[in-house]
VOTITOR-418626 format. One record per residue (C-alpha): x, y, z; residue number from 1; residue in one letter. Coordinates in Angstrom, 1 decimal. Example, Ala and Ser with C-alpha at 12.3 -4.5 7.8 and 13.67 -1.06 7.14 Angstrom:
BEGIN
     east    north       up     i   aa
     12.3     -4.5      7.8     1    a
     13.7     -1.1      7.1     2    s
END
This chain:
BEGIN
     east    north       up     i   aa
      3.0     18.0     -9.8     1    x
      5.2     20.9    -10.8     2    x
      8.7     20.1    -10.6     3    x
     10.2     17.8    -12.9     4    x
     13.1     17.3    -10.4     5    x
     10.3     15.5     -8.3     6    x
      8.8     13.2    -11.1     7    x
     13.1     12.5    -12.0     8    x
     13.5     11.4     -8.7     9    x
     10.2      9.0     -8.1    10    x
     11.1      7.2    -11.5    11    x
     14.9      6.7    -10.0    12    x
     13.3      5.6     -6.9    13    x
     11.5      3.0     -8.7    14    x
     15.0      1.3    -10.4    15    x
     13.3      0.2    -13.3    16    x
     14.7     -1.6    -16.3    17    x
     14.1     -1.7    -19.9    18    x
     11.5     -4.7    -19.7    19    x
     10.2     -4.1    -16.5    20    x
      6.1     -3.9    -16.6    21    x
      5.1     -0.6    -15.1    22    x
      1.1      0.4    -13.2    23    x
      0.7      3.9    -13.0    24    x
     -2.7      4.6    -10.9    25    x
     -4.0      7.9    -11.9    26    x
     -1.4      9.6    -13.9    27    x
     -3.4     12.9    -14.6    28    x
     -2.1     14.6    -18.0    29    x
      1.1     12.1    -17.9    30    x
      3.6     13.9    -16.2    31    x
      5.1     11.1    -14.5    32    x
      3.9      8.5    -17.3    33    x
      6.5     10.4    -20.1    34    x
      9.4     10.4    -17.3    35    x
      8.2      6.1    -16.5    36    x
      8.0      5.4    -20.5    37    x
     11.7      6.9    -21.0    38    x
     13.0      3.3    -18.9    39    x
     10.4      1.4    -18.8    40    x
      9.3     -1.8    -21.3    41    x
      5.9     -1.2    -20.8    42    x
      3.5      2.0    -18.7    43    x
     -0.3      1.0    -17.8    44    x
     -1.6      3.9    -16.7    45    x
     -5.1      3.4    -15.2    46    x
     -7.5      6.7    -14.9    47    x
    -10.7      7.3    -13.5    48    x
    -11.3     10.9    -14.8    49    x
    -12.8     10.3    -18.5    50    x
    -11.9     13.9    -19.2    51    x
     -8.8     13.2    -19.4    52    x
     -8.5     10.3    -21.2    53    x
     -8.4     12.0    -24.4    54    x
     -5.7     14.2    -23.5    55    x
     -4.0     11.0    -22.5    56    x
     -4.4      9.1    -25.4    57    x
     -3.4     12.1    -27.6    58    x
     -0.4     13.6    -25.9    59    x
      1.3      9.4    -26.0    60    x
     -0.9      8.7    -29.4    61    x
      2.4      7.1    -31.0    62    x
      4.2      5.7    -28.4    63    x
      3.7      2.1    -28.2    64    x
      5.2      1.1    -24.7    65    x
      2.4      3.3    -23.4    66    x
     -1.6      1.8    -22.8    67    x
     -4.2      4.5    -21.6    68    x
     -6.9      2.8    -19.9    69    x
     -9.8      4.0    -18.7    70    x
    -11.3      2.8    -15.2    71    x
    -11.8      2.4    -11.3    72    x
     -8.4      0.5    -10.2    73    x
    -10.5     -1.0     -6.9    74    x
    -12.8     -2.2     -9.4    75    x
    -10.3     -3.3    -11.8    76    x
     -9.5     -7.0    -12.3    77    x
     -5.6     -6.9    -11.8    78    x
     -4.5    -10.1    -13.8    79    x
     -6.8     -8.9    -16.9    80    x
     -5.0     -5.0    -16.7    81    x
     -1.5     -6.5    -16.5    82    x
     -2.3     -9.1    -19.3    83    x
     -4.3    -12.2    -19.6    84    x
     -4.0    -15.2    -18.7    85    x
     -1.1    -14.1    -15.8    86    x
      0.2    -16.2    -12.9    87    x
      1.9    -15.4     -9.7    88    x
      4.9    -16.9    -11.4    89    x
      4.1    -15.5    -15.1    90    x
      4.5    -11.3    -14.5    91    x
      6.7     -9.4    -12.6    92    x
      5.4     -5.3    -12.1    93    x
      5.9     -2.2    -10.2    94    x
      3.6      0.4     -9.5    95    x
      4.2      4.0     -9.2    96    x
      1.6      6.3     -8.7    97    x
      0.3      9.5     -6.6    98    x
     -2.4      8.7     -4.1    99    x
     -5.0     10.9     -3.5   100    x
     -5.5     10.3      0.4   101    x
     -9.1      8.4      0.5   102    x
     -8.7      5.7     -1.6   103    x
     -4.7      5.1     -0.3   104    x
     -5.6      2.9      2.2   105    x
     -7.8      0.5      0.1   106    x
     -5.2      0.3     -2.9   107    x
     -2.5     -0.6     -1.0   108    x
     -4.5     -3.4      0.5   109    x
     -6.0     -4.6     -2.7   110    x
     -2.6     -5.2     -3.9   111    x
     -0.7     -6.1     -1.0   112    x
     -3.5     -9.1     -0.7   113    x
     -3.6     -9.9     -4.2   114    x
     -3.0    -13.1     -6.0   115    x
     -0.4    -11.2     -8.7   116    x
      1.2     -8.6     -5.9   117    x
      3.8     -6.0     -8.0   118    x
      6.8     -6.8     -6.6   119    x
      7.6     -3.2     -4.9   120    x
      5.0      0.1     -5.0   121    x
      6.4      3.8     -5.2   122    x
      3.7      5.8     -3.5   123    x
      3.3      9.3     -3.1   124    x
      0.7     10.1     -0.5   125    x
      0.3     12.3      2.4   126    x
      3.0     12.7      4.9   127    x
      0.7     11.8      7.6   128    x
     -0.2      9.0      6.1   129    x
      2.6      7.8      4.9   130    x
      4.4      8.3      8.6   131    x
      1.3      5.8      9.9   132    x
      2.4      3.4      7.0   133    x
      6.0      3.2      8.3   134    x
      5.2      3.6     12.1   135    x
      7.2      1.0     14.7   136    x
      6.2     -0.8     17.6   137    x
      4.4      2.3     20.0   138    x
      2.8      4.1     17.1   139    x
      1.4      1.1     15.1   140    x
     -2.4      1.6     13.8   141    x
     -4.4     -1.0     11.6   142    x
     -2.9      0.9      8.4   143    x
      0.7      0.1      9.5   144    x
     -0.3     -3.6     10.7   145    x
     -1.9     -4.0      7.5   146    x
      0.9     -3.0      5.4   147    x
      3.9     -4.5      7.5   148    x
      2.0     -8.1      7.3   149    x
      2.7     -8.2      3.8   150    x
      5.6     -6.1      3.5   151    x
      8.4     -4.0      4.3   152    x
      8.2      0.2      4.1   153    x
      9.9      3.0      3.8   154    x
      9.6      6.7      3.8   155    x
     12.3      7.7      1.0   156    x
     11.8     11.3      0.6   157    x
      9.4     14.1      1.5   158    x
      7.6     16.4     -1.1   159    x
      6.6     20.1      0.3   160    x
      3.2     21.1     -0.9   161    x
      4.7     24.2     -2.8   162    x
      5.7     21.5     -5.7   163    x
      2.2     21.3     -6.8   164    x
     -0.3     23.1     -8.2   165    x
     -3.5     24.5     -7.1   166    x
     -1.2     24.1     -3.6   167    x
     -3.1     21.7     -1.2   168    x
     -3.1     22.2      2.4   169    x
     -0.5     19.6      3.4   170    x
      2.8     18.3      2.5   171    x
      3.6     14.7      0.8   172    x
      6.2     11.7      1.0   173    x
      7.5      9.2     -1.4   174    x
      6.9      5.8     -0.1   175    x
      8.5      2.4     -1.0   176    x
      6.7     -0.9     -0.2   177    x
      8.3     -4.1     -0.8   178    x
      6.7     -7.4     -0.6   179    x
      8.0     -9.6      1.7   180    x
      9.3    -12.5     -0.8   181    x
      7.6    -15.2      1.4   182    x
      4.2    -13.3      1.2   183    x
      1.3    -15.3      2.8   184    x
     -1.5    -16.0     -0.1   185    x
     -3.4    -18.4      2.8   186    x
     -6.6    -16.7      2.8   187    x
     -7.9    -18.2      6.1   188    x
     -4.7    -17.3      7.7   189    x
     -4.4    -13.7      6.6   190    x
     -8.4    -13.5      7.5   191    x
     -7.7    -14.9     11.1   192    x
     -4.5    -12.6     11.6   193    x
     -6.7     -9.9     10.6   194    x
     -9.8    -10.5     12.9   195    x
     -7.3    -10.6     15.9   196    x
     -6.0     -7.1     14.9   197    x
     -9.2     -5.6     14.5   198    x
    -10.5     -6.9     18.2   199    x
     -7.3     -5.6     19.3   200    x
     -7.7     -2.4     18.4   201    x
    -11.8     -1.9     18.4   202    x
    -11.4      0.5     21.1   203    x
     -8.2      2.9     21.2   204    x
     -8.3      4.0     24.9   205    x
     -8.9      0.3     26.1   206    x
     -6.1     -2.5     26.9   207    x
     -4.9     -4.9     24.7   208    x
     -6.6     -7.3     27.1   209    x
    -10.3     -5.6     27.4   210    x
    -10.3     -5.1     23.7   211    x
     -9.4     -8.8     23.1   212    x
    -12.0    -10.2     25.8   213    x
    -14.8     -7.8     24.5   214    x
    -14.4     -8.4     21.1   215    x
    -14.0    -12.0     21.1   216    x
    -16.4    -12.4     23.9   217    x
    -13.7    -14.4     26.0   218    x
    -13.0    -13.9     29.9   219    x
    -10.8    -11.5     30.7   220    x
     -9.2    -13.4     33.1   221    x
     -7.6    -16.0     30.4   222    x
     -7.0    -13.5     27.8   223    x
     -4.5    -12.1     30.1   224    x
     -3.1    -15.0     30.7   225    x
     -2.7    -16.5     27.2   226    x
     -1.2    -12.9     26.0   227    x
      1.0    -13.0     29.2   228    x
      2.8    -16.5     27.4   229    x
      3.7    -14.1     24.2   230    x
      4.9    -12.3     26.3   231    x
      3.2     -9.4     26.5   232    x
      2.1     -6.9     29.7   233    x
     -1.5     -6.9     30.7   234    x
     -1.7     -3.5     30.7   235    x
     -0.4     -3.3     26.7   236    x
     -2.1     -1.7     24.0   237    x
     -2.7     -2.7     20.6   238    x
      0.0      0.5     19.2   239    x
      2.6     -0.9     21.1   240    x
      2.6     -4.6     19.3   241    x
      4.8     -5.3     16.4   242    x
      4.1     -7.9     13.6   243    x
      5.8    -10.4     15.1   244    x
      3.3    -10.2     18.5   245    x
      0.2    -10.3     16.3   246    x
      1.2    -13.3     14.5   247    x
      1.9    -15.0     17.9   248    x
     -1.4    -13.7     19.4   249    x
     -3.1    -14.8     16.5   250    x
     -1.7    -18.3     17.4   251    x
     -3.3    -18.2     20.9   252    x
     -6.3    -17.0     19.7   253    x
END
């Protein structure tokens, strides 16, 4: 990232205050980590490149509301990074970070279905991405189900690719996710929701119906008429359900 108008206006996006408790996932040579530090109470910035943990740790060497810390974020217990011992009610964070496009997916999720969630994530990823995140009823894919179970998102700006530099080949968005406030921590639940939406959409070209039957290994017959009751069409496909039709197929199911 380039242009410090950019960096300016992901730390306004974020709203922070002076004691809020800042995550930074992979801040690079602290660009954005300077900007966070200037509101926040506290910036831990997590980064898997060792090279650059040096030039981390010397460039904010005397600034105490900053911890450099080196490490894989998916392998990275969260209530140990934010500080030990933490409880859902104890710690209150944000994250803010730019999200290389493979592991987006997975971070999202880890947090989204963690124990201590941050209460809102300001996300830079791909545009393309970050349209799947927000998509509606029609467009919907496992990404956007995944996210939209949890919580609610936004696109809040878009970032050509001419503000970074080498240039990559496509352009970004600034993202905000915020957890729904009555987030479901019922593990069983969450893993049954889930299992419905991945039989759902197992095979892209097939009905809601013949996905459902094949993948749960149920007549076809009765899964049309139990997803008839919701009340969806036999002829529906999993893109065209919104959150509130999985959680009432996962009932039925």
């Amino acid at each position: 990232m380039k242009n410090d108008e950019i960096v300016k206006k992901i730390v306004a996006a974020a709203d922070l205050k002076s004691d809020d408790l800042v995550l930074e996932i992979g801040p690079g040579k602290g660009i954005l980590t300077e900007e966070l530090a200037r509101i926040a109470g506290k910036v831990v910035a997590v980064e898997l490149d060792g090279n650059l943990i040096p030039i981390l740790k010397n460039k904010f060497e005397n600034q105490q509301n900053i911890e450099i810390i080196h490490g894989d974020i998916l392998k990275t217990d969260i209530s140990s990074l934010l500080g030990h011992p933490m409880s859902k009610s104890e710690k209150n964070y944000k994250i803010v970070a730019n999200l290389p496009y493979y592991i987006t997916s997975p971070i999202i999720r880890l947090f989204l279905e963690s124990e201590t969630p941050p209460t809102e994530m300001i996300l830079m990823v791909q545009k393309e991405v970050a349209e799947r995140i927000t998509a509606k009823a029609g467009q919907m894919s496992i990404l956007a189900v995944s996210v939209q179970y949890y919580a609610d998102a936004e696109i809040l700006f878009e970032v050509s690719k001419e503000n970074f530099d080498p240039i990559p080949e496509v352009d970004s968005c600034v993202i905000k996710i915020t957890n729904h406030k009555t987030q479901n921590t019922n593990k069983i639940q969450n893993t049954n929701f889930f299992k419905i939406v991945r039989a759902g959409f197992s095979a892209k070209r097939k009905t809601l119906v013949n996905n459902l039957s094949d993948s749960l290994h149920l007549d076809k017959t009765l899964v049309e008429e139990k997803i008839k009751t919701v009340p969806l069409s036999g002829t529906v496909r999993a893109q065209e359900l919104n959150i509130e039709d999985w959680k009432n197929l996962v009932k039925l199911f």
